[in-house]
C-alpha positions in Angstrom: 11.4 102.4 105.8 8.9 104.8 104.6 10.0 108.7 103.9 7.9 110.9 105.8 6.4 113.7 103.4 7.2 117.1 103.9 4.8 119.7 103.4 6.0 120.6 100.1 5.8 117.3 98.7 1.9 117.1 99.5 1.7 120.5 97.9 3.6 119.3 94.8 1.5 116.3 94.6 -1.9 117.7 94.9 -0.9 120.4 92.2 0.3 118.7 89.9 -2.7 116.3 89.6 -4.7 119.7 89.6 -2.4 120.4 86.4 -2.6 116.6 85.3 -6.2 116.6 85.2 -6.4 120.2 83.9 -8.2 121.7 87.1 -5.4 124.3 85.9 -5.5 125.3 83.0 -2.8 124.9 80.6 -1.6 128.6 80.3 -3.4 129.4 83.6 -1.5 131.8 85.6 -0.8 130.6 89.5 -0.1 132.6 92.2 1.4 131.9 95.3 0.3 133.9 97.3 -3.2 132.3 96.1 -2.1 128.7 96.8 -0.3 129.9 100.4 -4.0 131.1 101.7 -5.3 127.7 100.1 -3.4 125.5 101.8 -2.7 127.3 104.7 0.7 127.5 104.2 3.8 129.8 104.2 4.9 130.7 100.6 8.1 128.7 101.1 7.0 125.2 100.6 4.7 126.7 97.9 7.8 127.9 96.0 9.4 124.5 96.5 6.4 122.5 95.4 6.3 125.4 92.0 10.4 124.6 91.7 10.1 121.1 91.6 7.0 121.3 89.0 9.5 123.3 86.6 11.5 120.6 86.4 9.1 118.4 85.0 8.2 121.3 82.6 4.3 121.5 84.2 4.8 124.9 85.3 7.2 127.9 83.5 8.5 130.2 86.2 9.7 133.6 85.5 11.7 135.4 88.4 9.8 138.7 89.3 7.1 138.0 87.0 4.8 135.0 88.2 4.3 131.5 87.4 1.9 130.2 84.8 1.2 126.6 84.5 3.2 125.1 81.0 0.8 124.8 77.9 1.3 121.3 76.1 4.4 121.1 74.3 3.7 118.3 71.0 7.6 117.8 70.8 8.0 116.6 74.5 4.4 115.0 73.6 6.0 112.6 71.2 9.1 112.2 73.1 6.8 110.9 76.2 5.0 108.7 74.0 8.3 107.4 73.1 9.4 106.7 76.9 6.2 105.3 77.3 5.7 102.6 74.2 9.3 101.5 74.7 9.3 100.8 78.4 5.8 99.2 78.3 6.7 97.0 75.3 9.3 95.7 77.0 7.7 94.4 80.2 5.1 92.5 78.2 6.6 89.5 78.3 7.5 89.8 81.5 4.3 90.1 82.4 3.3 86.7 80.3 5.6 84.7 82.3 4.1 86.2 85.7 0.7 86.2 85.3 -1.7 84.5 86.8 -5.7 84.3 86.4 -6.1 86.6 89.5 -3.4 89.3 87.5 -5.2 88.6 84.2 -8.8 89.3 86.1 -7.4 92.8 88.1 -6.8 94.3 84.8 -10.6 93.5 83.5 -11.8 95.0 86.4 -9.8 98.6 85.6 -11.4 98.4 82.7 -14.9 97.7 84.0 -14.3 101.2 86.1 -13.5 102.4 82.8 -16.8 101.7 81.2 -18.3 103.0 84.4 -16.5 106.4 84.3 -17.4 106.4 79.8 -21.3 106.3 81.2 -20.7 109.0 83.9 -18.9 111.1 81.0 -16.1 110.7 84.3 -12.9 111.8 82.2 -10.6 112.8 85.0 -11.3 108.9 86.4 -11.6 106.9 83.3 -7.8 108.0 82.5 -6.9 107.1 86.3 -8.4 103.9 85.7 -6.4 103.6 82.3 -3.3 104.0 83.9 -4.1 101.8 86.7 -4.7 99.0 84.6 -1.3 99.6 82.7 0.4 100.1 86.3 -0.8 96.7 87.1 1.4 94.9 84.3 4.1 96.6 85.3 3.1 95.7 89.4 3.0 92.3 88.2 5.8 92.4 86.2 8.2 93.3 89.1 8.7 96.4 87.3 6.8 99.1 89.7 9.6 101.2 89.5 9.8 101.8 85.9 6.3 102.6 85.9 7.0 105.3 88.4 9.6 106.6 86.1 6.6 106.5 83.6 4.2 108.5 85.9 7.0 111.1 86.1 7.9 112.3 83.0 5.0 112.0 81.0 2.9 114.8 82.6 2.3 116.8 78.7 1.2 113.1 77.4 -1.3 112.5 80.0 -2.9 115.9 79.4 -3.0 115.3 75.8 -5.0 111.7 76.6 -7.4 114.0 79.3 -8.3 116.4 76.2 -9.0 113.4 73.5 -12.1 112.0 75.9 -14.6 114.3 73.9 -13.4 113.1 70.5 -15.4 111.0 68.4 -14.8 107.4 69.0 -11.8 107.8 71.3 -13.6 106.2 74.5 -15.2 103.4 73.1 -11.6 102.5 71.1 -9.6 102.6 74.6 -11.8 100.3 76.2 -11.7 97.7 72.9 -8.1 97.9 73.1 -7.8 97.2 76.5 -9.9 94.4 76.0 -7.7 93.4 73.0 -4.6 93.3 74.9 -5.8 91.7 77.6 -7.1 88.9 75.9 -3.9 88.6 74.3 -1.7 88.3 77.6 -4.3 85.6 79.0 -3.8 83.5 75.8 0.2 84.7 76.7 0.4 85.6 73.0 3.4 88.1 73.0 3.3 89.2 69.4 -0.3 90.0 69.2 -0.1 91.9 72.2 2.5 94.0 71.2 0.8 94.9 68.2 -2.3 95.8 70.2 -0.3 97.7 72.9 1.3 99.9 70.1 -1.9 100.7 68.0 -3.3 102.2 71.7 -0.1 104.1 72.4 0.1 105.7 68.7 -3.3 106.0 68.5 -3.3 109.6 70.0 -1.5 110.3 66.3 -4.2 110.4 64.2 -6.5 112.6 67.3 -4.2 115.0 67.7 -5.1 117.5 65.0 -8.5 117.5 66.1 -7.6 118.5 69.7 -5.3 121.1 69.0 -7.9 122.6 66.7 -10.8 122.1 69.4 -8.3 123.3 72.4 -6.2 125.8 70.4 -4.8 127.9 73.2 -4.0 125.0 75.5 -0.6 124.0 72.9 2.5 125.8 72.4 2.4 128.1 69.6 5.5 126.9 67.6 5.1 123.3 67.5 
């Protein structure tokens, strides 16, 4: 049975891919009665939507003071990145012993998007792409869920990934890898695809110093 939406979860949704793909600005003040005239809306669901960001740390809300949307925090960074490498490790081989050509080939076309969005300098739909073509292993893996759980909690990671388009190097190394990995699940080799699937997770390592120094008011100050 599917759960009807209320108001305040299509609110929550479409703001927090504004603060996903950095429409809002990390440090960005938002205010409600703003959002209420843009969505035509009461302020209630608006303070629901602005409660239930909190939670995932997206927005910080001070009582009497305002809201302002969460700058990246490189501690809950790494701790995503974590989540992230150790759930998608694991369903690997469970995506070996699934797949078929038609799997193998729905990945490849994610990343033929991708090098579609690289041309159009698209960065917002180059990473939706990316994370399509990781939410297919896990669809095919029987694991949708988990990757929901993924999608969740790793709201800080994913804006780090957004800012690293503009680096040197990083787009053309994301498609490679993909390309990597996915050559590696069609030949169903498991250990060469774990190794390639953890060199594309970590890689955001070695970029972060250069994005914190090119976006230096987007991080948390004492981390």
């Amino acid at each position: 049975m599917q759960v009807r939406k209320t108001a305040a979860d299509e609110i929550y949704g479409d703001i927090r891919e504004r603060i996903l793909n950095l429409e809002f600005k990390p440090g960005e003040e938002i205010r409600i009665l703003d959002l209420a005239e843009e969505y035509g809306t009461s302020r209630s669901p608006i303070r629901d939507a602005l409660m239930h960001l909190g939670s995932e740390a997206l927005v910080t809300v001070l009582p009497q003071r305002g809201c302002w949307v969460s700058r990246i925090d490189m501690r809950r960074v790494e701790e995503e990145r974590f989540l992230r490498y150790s759930l998608e490790k694991s369903v690997l081989s469970y995506f070996i012993d699934r797949a078929k050509d038609s799997d193998i080939a729905r990945l490849e076309y994610f990343v033929s998007l991708q090098k579609e969005n690289a041309e159009a300098h698209d960065e917002v739909a180059f990473f939706r792409n990316d994370d399509e073509m990781h939410h297919a292993i896990f669809d095919t893996a029987g694991m949708d869920r988990i990757w929901q759980i993924i999608s969740r909690e790793t709201g800080h990671y994913r804006r780090m990934r957004l800012l690293s388009f503009d680096e040197s190097g990083v787009v053309d190394l994301n498609i490679r890898q993909h390309e990597q990995l996915i050559e590696a699940l069609a030949e169903k080799d498991l250990p060469s695809s774990l190794k390639v699937e953890g060199e594309h997770i970590f890689k955001l390592t070695i970029e972060a110093g250069e994005i914190r120094r090119s976006n230096p008011d987007y991080f948390e100050k004492d981390n």
